[in-house]
C-alpha positions as a printed Julia matrix, in Angstrom:
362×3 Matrix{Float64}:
 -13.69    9.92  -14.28
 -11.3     7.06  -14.7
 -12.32    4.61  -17.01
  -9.49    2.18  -17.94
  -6.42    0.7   -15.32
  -3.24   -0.1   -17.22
  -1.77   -2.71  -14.27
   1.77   -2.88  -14.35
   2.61    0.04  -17.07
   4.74    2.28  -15.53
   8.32    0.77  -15.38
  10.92    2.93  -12.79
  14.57    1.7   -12.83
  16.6     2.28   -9.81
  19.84    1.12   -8.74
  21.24    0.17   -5.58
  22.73    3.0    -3.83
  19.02    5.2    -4.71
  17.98    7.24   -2.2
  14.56    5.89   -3.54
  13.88    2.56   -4.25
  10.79    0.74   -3.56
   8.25    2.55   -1.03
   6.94    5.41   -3.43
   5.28    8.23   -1.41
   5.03   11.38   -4.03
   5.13   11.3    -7.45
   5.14   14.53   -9.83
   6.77   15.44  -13.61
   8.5    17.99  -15.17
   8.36   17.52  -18.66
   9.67   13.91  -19.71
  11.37   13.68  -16.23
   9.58   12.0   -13.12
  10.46   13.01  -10.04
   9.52   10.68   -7.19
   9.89   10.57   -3.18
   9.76    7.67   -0.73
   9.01    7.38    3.15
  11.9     5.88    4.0
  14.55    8.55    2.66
  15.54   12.15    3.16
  15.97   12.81   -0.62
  14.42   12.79   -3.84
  15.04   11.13   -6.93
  14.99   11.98  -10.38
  14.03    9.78  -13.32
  14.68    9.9   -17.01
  12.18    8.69  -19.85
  13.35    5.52  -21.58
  12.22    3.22  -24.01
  10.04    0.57  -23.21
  11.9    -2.45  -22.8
   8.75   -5.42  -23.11
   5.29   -4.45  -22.4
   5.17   -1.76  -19.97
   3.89    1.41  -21.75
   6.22    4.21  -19.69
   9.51    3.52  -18.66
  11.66    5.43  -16.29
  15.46    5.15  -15.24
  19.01    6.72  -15.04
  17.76    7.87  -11.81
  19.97   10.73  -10.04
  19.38   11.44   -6.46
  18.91   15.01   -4.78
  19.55   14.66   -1.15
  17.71   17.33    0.54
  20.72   18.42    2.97
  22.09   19.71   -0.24
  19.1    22.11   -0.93
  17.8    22.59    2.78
  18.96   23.91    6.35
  17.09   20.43    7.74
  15.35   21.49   11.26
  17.01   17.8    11.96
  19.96   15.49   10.98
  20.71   14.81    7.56
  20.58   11.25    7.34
  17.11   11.34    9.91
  14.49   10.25    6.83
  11.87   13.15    6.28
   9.41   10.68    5.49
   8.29   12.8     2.69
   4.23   11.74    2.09
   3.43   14.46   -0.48
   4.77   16.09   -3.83
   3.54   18.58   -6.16
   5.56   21.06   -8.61
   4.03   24.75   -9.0
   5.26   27.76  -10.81
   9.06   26.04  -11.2
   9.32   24.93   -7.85
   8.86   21.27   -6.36
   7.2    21.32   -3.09
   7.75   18.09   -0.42
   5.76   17.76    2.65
   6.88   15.05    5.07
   4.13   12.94    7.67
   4.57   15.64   10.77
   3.9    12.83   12.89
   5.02   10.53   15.32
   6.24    6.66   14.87
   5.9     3.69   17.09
   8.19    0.7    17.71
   7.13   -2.38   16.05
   7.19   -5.95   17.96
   9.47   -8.22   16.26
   9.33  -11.72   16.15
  13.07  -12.69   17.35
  11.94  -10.75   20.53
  10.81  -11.92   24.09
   7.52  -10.73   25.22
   8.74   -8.28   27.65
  10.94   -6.38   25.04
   8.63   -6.72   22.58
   6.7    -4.91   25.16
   8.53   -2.13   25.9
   9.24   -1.29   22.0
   5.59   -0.89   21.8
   5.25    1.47   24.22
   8.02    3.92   23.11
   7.25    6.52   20.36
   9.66    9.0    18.91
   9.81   11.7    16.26
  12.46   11.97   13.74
  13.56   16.04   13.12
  12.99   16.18    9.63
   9.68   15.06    9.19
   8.26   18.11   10.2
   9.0    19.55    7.18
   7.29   21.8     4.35
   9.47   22.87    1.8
   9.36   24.97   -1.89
  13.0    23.58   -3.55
  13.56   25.37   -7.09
  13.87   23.52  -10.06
  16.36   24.63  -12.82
  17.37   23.54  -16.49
  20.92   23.17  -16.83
  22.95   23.68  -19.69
  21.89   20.0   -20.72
  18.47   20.56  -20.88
  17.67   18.24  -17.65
  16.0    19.81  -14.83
  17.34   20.0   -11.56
  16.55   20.77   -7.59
  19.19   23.85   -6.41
  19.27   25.54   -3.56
  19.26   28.72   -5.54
  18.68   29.49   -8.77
  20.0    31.8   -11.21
  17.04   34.09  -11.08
  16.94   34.51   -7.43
  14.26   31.29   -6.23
  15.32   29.61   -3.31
  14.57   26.9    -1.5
  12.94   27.27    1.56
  11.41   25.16    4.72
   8.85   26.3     7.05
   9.91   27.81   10.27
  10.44   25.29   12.88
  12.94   22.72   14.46
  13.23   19.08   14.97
  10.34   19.49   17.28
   7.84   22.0    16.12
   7.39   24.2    12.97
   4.51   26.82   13.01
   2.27   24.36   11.45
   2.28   22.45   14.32
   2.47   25.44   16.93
  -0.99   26.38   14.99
  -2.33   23.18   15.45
  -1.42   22.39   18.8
  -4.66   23.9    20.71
  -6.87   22.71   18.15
  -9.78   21.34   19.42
  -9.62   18.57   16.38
  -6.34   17.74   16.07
  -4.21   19.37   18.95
  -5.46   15.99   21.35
  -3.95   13.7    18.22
  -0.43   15.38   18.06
   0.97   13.02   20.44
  -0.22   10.38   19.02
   1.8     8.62   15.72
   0.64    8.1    12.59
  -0.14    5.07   12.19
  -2.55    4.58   15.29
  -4.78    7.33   14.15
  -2.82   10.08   15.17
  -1.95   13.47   13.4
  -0.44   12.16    9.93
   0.04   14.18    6.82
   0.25   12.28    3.48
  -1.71   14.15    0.81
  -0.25   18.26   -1.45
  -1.93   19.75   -3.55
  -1.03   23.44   -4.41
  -2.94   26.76   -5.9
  -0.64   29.73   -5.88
   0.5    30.48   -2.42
  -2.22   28.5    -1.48
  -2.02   23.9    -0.08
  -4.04   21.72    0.55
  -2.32   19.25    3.17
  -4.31   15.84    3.32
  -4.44   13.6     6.16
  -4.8    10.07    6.85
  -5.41   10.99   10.59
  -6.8    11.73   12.16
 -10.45   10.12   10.73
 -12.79   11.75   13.12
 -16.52    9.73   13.23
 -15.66    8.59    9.32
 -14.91   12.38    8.47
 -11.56   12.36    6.59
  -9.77   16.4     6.95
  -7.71   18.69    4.32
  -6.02   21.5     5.91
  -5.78   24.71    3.78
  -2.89   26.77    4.75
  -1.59   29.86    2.87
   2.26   30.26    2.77
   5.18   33.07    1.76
   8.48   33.64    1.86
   9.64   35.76    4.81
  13.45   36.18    5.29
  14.97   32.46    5.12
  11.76   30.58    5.6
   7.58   30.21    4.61
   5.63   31.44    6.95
   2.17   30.87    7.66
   0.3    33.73    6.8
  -3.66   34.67    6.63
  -6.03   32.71    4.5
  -8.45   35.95    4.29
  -9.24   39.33    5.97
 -10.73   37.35    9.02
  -6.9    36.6     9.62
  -7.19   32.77   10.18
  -3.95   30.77    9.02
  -5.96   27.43    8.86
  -9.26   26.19    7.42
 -10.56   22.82    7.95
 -12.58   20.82    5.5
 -14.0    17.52    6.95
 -14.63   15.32    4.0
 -16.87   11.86    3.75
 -14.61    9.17    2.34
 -16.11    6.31    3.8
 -13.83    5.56    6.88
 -10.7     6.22    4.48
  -8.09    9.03    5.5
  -5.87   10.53    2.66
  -3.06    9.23    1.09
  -2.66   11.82   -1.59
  -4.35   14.9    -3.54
  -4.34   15.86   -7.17
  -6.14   18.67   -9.21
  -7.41   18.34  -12.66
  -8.98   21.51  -13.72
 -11.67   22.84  -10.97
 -11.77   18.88   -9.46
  -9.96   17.89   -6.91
  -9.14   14.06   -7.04
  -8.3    12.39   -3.38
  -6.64    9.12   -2.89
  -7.94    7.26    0.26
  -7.31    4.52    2.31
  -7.26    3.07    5.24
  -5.55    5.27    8.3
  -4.24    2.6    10.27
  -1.75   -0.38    9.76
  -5.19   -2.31    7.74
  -5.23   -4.23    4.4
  -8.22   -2.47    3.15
  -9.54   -0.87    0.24
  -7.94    1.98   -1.54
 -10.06    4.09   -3.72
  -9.53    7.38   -5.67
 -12.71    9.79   -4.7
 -13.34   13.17   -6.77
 -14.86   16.49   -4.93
 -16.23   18.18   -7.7
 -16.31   21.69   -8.61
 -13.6    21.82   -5.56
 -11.25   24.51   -6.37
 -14.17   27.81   -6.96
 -15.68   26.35   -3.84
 -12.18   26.4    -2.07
 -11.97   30.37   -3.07
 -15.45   31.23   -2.02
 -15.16   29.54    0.84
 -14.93   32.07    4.11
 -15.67   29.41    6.84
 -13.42   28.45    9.11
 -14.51   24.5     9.46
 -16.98   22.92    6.52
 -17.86   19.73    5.59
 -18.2    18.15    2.72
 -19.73   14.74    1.54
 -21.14   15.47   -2.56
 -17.65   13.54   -3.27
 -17.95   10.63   -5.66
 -15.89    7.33   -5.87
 -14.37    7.31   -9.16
 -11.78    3.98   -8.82
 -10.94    1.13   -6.73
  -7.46    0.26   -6.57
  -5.69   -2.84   -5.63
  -3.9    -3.98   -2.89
  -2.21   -6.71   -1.15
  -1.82   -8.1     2.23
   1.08   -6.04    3.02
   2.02   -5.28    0.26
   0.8    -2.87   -3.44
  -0.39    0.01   -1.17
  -1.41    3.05   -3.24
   0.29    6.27   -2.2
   1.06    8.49   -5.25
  -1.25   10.0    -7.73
  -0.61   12.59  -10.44
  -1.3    13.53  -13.94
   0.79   12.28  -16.92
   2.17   14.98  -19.38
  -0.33   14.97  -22.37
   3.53   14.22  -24.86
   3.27   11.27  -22.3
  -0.48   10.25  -22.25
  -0.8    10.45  -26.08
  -3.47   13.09  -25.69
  -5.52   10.73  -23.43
  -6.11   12.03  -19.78
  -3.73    9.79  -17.3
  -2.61    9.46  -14.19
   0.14    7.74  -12.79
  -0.3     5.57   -9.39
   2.72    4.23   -7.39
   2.96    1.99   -4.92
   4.55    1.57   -1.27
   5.73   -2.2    -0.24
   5.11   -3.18   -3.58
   5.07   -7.56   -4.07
   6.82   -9.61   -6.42
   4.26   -8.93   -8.92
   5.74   -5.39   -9.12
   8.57   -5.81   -9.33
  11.4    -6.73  -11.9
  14.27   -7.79   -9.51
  15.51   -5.96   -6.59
  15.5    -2.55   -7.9
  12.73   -2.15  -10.59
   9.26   -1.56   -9.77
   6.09   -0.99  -11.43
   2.98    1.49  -11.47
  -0.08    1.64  -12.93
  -1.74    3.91  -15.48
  -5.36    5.26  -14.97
  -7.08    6.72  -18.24
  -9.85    9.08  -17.44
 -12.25   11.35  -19.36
């Protein structure tokens, strides 16, 4: 459980033309390198390890990006963002999963009331983020790790079926009796919003901030594999279902990422609409034997404990990545990394330096 918040430790150069650059979604490492994603991109970046420059404990920079029309056949236009929400790597691959949902115009201030009207009410759905994808990750001849479209040893990248519309994901989802009603619906008003990966083998966890049914938070576990160009969805267990829903009891909070640490599964929450509220880090313990044994297709699940409180802004310092430090990194001490989205001017070093935080736990 974590014990100790290092504010401000994590130091993350970037430079002007980054596909990243401030509003960190996904966070995960290979080795010494970090590999982050952002909401407001269709890319990923790659960071270095550097020396500390002043007091920060990690620093990160010479950042290279990896555009993902250069690894993917995009079900929409390459410069659409993918508003990638979650990252994890697993068995040499780096796996992205973007929102799936909907956005909303904004009202804006320079506008009359009866535009600002009509931009409220239109909604709209970029192509690309309804996207799951497994993109290998390869050493060159340098030593530095990189995302291909193909390896040398045969791993390729790979999306899940679908277009700019639908995927199979969605096609699954669309009857539901939970979450079919909230697919028309964006994000950010409740609606159906993925933010949270976690992967086990051919087996993800996909987190959501919404839907937040009567306070009851959801994971979807899917089971994927590769089937001519693309993943498929394919059966959890002999019953043949391709989804399994666990309700979970994070106070009000939906998901804004997922992380395991042994058998534990740690969840980052928050709130699931456009609120300045708390943002906490919950553990379900004992999660992953209970996700094997577990032959149900719905279950629910509330012996989860709070382990952190995070902070946040008005606006601004929003917590949306989580993941596990390297132990060459953590000094032998059990970390975790935390990035932010919108992060203020007390994160930030100029215009293209931010900062993250590091959370010891036992």
């Amino acid at each position: 459980m974590p014990n100790t918040r290092n504010n401000n430790a994590v130091r993350l150069e970037f430079t002007p033309g980054s596909l990243v650059q401030s509003n960190l979604s996904g966070a995960a490492f290979t080795g010494d390198w970090l590999w982050v994603a952002g909401d407001e991109a269709c890319g990923i970046d790659r960071l270095r390890r550097l020396d500390p420059l002043g007091s920060e404990t990690l620093r990160f920079g010479e950042v290279r990006d990896f555009p993902l029309a250069d690894l993917l056949d995009l079900p929409g236009q390459a410069e659409e963002e993918a508003d990638l929400e979650g990252m994890a790597e697993a068995d040499g691959f780096l796996w992205v999963v973007g929102s799936h949902g909907l956005k909303r115009k904004n009202a804006k201030p320079d506008r009359d009331n009866a535009e600002n009207a009509k931009r409220l009410a239109k909604t709209s759905l970029d192509g690309n983020r309804r996207l799951l994808a497994c993109i290998p990750i390869e050493v060159d001849a340098s030593g530095e790790p990189r995302l291909v479209r193909k390896a040398q040893d045969g791993r390729k990248a790979l999306r899940l079926k679908g277009d700019a519309k639908t995927n199979v994901l969605t096609q699954a989802l669309a009857d539901d009796p939970h979450f079919g009603p909230y697919m028309a619906i964006p994000g950010k008003d409740n609606g159906f919003d993925i933010e949270g990966l976690a992967v086990d083998g051919n087996r993800m966890l996909l987190g959501l901030r919404g839907p937040v049914l009567r306070g009851w938070s959801a994971l979807l576990e899917i089971s994927v594999e590769a089937r001519g160009d693309h993943l498929r969805l394919v059966p959890l267990d002999d019953s043949g279902i391709l989804i399994r829903k666990h309700f979970l009891q994070l106070d009000g909070l939906g998901v804004r990422d997922l992380h395991f640490s042994g058998d534990d599964l740690y969840i980052l929450a928050g709130p699931t609409m456009v609120l300045n509220g708390e943002i906490r880090v919950f553990k379900w313990p004992g999660a992953r034997p209970v996700l094997a044994a577990t032959r149900e297709p719905v279950r629910f699940e509330s012996a989860l404990t709070e382990s952190v409180s995070l902070p946040h802004g008005r606006g601004t310092n929003r917590a949306e990545a989580l993941c596990d430090l390297p132990p060459a990194l953590s000094g032998g001490k059990p970390s975790w990394i935390v990035l932010y989205d919108a992060p203020g001017a007390d994160r930030r070093d100029g215009e293209y330096t931010v900062f993250g935080d590091l959370l010891r736990h036992d």
